[in-house]
Structure formats: structure tokens, C-alpha cells
N, C-alpha and C positions, 0 to 999 in steps of 0.2 A: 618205276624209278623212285628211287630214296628221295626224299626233300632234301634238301642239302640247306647247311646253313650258314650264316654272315657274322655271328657275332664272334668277340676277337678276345685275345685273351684279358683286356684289361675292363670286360663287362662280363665276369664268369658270376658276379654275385645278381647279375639282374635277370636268371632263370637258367644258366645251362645247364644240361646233364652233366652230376658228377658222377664219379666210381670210387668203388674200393675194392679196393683187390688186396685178398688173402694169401700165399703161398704156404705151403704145407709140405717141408722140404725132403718128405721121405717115401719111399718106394719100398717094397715088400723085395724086388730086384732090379738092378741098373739095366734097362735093356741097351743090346750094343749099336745103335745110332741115335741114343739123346744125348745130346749136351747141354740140357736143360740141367737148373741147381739142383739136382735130386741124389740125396744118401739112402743108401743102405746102413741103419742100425738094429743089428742082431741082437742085443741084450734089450730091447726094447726101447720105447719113449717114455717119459714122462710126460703124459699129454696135461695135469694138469700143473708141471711148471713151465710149458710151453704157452696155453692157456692165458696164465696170469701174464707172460711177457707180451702176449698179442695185447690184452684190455689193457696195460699199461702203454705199451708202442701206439695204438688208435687212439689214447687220449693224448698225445703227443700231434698225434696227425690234427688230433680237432683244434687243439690250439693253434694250429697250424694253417690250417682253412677252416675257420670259423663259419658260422652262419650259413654251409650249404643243404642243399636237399639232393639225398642220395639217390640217383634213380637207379644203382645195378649196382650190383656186390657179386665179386665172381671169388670162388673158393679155389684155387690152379694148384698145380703143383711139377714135380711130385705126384704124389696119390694122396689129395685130398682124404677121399674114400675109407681111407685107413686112419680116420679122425672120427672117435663116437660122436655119435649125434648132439650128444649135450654139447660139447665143445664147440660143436659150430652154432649151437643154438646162442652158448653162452656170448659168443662173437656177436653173432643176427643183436643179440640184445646189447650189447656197448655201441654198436654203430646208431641204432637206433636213439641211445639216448646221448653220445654225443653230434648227434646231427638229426636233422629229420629225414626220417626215410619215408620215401614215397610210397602213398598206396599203392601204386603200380609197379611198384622195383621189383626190376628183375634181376632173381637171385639165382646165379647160377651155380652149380658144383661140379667139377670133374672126378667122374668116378669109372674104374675100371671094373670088367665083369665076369669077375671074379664070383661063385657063387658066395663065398665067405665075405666077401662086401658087398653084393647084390642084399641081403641081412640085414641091412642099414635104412635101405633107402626108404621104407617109410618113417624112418625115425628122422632122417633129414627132411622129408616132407612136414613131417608134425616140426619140427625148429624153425622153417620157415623157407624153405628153398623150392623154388617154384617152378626151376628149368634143369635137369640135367644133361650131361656132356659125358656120352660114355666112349670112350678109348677102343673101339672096336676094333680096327687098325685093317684087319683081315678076316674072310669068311671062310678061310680050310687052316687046317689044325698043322702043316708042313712050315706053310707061310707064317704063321701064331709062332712056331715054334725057332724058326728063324731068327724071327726078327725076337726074340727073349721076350713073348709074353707069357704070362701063366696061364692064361683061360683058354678054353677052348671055342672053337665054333657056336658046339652045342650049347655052350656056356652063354658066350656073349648073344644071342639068340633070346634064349633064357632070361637073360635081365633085360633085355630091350625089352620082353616084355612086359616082365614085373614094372619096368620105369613107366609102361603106359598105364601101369594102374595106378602110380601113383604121383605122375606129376604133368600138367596141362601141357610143357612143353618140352621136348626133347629132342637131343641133336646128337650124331655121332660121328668117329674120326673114322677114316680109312687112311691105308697109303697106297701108293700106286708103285708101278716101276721099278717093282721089287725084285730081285736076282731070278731070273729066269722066269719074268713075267715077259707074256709076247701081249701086244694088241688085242688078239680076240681073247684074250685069256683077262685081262681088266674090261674090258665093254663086258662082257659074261656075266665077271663080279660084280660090278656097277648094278648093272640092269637088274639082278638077284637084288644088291640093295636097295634100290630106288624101291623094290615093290614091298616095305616094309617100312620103308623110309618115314619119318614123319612129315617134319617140316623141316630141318635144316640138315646139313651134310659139310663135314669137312672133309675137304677132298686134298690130300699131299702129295707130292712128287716126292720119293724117296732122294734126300741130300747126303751126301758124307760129307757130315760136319769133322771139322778137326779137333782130333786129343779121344775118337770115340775107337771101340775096337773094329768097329766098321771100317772107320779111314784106317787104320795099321791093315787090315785084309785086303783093300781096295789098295790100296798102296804095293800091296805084296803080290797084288796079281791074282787074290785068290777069291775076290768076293768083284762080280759082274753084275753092271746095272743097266739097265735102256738107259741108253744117251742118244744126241744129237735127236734126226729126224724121227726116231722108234715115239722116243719121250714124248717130240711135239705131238707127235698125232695122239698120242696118250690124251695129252692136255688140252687138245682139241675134241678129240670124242666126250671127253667128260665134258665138256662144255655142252656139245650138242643133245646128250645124252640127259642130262640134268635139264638142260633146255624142253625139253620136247617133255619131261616129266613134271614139268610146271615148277621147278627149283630151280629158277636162275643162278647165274654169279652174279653174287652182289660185292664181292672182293677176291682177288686173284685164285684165290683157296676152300673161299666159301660159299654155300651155294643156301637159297631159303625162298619157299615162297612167300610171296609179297606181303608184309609185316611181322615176317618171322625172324627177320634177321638179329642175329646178337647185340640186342643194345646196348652191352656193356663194352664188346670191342668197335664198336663206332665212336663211342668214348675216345678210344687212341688215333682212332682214322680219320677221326674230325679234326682231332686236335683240341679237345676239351680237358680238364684237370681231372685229375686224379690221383687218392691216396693208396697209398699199396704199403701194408704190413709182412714182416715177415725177412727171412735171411736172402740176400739177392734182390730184393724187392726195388723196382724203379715205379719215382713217382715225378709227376706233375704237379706244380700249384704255381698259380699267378697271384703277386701280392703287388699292389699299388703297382699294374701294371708290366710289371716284369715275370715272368716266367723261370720257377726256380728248378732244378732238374735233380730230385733227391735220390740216392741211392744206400740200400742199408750192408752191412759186412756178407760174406756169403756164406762163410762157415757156419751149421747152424749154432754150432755150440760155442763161441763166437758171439754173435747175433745174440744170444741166450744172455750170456754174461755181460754185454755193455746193459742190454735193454734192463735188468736187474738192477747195476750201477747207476747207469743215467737216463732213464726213461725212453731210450730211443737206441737204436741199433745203429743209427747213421753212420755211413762211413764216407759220404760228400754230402753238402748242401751250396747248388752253387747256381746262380744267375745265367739263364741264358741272353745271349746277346737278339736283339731282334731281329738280325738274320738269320742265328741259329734255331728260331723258334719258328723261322718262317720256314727254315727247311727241311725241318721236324713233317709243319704239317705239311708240305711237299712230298717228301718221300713218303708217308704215310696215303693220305689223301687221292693222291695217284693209283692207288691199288683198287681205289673204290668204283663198281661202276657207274656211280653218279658223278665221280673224280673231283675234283679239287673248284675250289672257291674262290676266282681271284681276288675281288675284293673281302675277303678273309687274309687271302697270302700280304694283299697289302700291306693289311692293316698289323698284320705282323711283323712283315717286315720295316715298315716304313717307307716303303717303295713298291711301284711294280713289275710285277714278272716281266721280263722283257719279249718286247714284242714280234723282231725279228726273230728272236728263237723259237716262238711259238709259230710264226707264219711257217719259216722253213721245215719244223715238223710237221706240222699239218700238211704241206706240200705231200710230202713224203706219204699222206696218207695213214699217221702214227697218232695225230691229234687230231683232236674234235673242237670247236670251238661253240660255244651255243648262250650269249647274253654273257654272262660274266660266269657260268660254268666251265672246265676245260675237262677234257674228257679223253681217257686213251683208247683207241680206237680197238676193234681184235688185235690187230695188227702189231699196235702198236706196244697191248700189254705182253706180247709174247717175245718184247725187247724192254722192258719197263725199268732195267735198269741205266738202259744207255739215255731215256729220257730225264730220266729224275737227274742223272749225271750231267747230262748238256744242260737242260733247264736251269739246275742250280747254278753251272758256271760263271 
């Protein structure tokens, strides 16, 4: 089990983990179920006037959260991956010198494996990136081709294991529950990954998000997914399955043996601050006690031309109330299997969680209660939004 922690937003300068997060808002191709900020530009990038608007936007951020110590820098996207090395090297070095970065920060990169970006990755090892996060998605070349990725099986194979030679830690995506996926057909695939696995595994339940060509096909009758009971047992095999291969869930999606897990998205799950550069980019920072919730324009070229102008891409900078900050870390915190802190939620909110609502859950069998941890049960995460929903009421 995670340690789980107490302190609240208006003590972030007396040791918490901070982050920074990168975004890199382009793709080599739009696959048709992300609704992540990600473009396609064909006439290429300009990665070094992209560059200069990142080192000027983080020095924006650092006057912004002054005086912390960075423990995780995660590079998201997008495809990162499709960023030379120097570029992220030259990042690694501005965060470092406006903030202190942790001997022990964990840097993460999202890279797809691709053999033509596989070609990188010692070059992001020598910049400074310590953990990679490869996009595997799928292990047969039908399902790859489905869901619009470029690599193939033999590919992503391939870089997983060039990424063990050259980075101590390494994690990769799957989805599940993909059109014409039955039950023994993901335990199959799992199992094949587990035995190659390292330490962590993001595991997804394929979603049709809205505005993607997925939802217009699924809409139209012509793209078929596991729902209802097929799904559950999906997301319970994966559990058992990961279970029994020593990769617990440590968060509804993510699985890692015990001190593996992503210390930069515990950063969001805690509910601790964090700076995030780039177009789309959501950040955290608590100043004299309040929690500000920043957000930068999405368009990258957009993004490109304020951050040029006025040193920052912002397109909100706004206060949260301390209810809203309390049920930030609620709906987050909730997902985790260590779960949520009440005297954290407290202290965020200025009040605490009420207690009737938590008894009558727990009745039910949905909550766990344990000292001032609250904790969702199986049961319970496999309804976790009707809890975050009643609880906040």
C-alpha cells in the first residue's frame, strides 16, 4: 500500500512533490479514438521556435512557484517522441535551473514505437530521462491497424526492448475492449504482456470519447465495443491477472509493482501543485494558501504567438474556491488504491466529508474506512463515479 499523505495545499513550500509537465502537441497521425490536444503538421515543426516559447513559458511558471524542488517532469503528448533529443535536453536544463530538481526526479517521456523514434531513445537517456512510457496499445498488427497506429507488433516488441537497455524504468499502454475483442481473447493478450512486462502497465478500457471518428462510427452502428457485463469481467480479469503477476492497481488504470508506480501522476492523485508548459497545458499552484487552476490556449500556433508576445500562453488564471479544491482531490484521490485523506480533504476544504454519506456507503459495502484513510472497495471502484458524485454532494 502507497503511504498516503496529509499535507494541504497551503504547506506545498515545506517539502511536497512538485511536477512539471511538458506537452508536445503533435502526432505523426490523429488516431481515431483520442481526443487528447494532439495535431497533425505536415509541412513540419519548427522545433527550435517551439523550444525558445517552452524556456520562456517555464520561466513564467517559476516566477510563478518560486522556490520549489522538482521531483518528476513528465514529457506527454502528443508524441513527445517526435522531439530530438536536444530539445528535451534543453527543457531538462531550464527546469533545473529555474527550480531545483531532485536528485531522484523522475523523468518521464511518452514515446511511441515506432522504429524511426525507437532512434532516439538513447539520446533522451543521455538529456536526462530516466523512465519511459511506450504507447504499445496492442500486440497483433489488425488491432495496431484499427485503432490508427503506425507500428507494428514486431515493432513495439522491438523498442520495448531497446528501452530496456537504456532506461532503469519502463512502462507501457495497452487497451482493452476493443471491437471484436471477446474475454479470452484480452486475458491471452495480457498474460503474453505481463511476461515481458517490467514494472508498470497501463491498462484502458477502450472509451468513445466525443468529436473523435470513433464516436461518428459508434454512433452509426458501425464500430462495436464490449459493454455492459463483457467489459466488467474484462476489468476484473485484468485486475486478477496483474494481481497474481505481482503488478497490483495502484489507480483504477494503472497497475506497478510496489515502488514503481508513476510518481509524477501521484502528483495529480494527491492533489499536490504542478507546473505544466505547453498548448492545453492544466496547471496547479497554491499561492498564500489558495489554489490557482491555470490553463494555457490549445491551438498550438496560438499558444506559439502569445507565449512570443507575453511570455505565457495563459488563457485562464483563476482561484479555486476551497470546496473546489477539495473536490479536485476527491475525485482524483478516490481512483487511488490507497484512496483519499480525510484530514487532507479537510483541510482543503475547510470542513469535513460528511459522515452519514460515508457510513451509508460503506453499508453498501463501496467504502472502506481505515483511521482517517477512506478507501473504495472492489466493489465500490467499479461504480466510482456514483461515489465521487454522492460524496461531493
Amino acid at each position: 500500500m502507497l503511504k498516503p499523505t496529509t499535507k494541504t495545499q497551503s504547506d506545498a513550500k515545506y517539502g511536497e512533490p512538485f511536477g512539471v509537465y511538458v506537452h508536445w502537441p503533435f502526432c505523426a497521425a490523429k488516431c481515431p479514438y483520442c481526443d487528447f490536444n494532439s495535431h497533425v503538421r505536415h509541412g513540419g515543426i519548427d522545433q527550435d521556435r517551439f523550444l525558445a516559447a517552452y524556456l520562456k513559458e517555464l520561466g513564467y511558471f517559476a516566477d510563478a512557484a518560486p522556490g520549489r524542488t522538482v521531483t518528476s517532469v513528465f514529457f506527454g503528448g502528443g508524441t513527445p517522441s517526435l522531439m530530438v533529443p536536444r530539445v528535451t535536453g534543453a527543457i531538462l536544463d531550464a527546469i533545473a535551473k529555474h527550480w531545483t530538481l531532485d536528485e531522484a526526479a523522475e523523468i518521464t517521456l511518452e514515446a511511441n514505437p515506432t522504429s524511426v523514434e525507437a532512434e532516439n531513445f538513447r539520446g533522451y537517456a543521455t538529456a536526462g530521462v530516466n523512465r519511459l512510457s511506450l504507447g504499445v496499445q496492442a500486440l497483433d498488427d489488425a488491432s495496431l491497424k484499427s485503432l490508427g497506429r503506425l507500428h507494428t507488433a514486431d515493432e513495439a516488441l522491438a523498442a520495448f526492448a531497446l528501452a530496456r537497455e537504456c532506461f532503469d524504468r519502463i512502462s507501457f499502454d495497452l487497451i482493452y475492449a476493443r471491437e471484436g475483442q471477446s474475454l479470452d481473447a484480452w486475458r491471452e493478450e495480457l498474460s503474453r504482456a505481463l511476461t515481458f512486462a517490467a514494472d508498470h502497465l497501463s491498462l484502458y478500457q477502450l472509451t468513445i470519447e466525443d468529436g473523435t471518428p470513433f464516436a461518428a462510427l459508434h454512433a452509426a452502428g458501425r464500430l462495436h465495443v464490449p459493454e455492459g457485463e463483457t467489459a466488467r469481467a474484462m476489468y476484473l480479469a485484468t485486475q486478477d491477472l496483474c494481481e497474481a503477476a505481482g503488478l497490483p492497481a495502484y489507480e483504477v488504470s494503472n497497475h506497478a509493482a510496489p515502488g514503481a508506480e508513476s510518481r509524477h501522476n501521484l502528483v495529480y492523485w494527491r492533489g499536490h501543485d504542478y507546473a505544466a508548459s505547453a498548448p492545453a497545458a492544466h496547471a496547479r499552484i497554491a499561492t498564500d494558501g489558495t489554489k490557482r487552476a491555470l490553463s494555457t490556449l490549445r491551438l498550438p500556433e496560438d499558444w506559439l504567438a502569445q507565449v512570443e508576445a507575453r511570455g505565457h500562453g495563459l488563457m485562464s488564471d483563476e482561484p479555486l474556491s476551497h470546496r473546489e479544491s477539495a473536490e479536485e482531490y476527491l475525485l482524483m484521490a478516490l481512483r487511488l488504491a490507497e484512496g483519499m485523506n480525510l484530514s487532507r480533504f479537510e483541510n482543503f476544504a475547510g470542513e469535513p466529508l460528511d459522515e452519514h454519506r460515508i457510513d451509508a456507503l460503506a453499508a453498501e459495502g463501496l467504502l472502506v474506512r481505515n483511521g482517517t484513510q477512506l478507501t473504495a472497495t472492489p466493489s465500490g471502484r467499479l461504480v466510482l463515479e456514483r461515489l465521487i458524485l454522492e460524496l461531493a454532494a
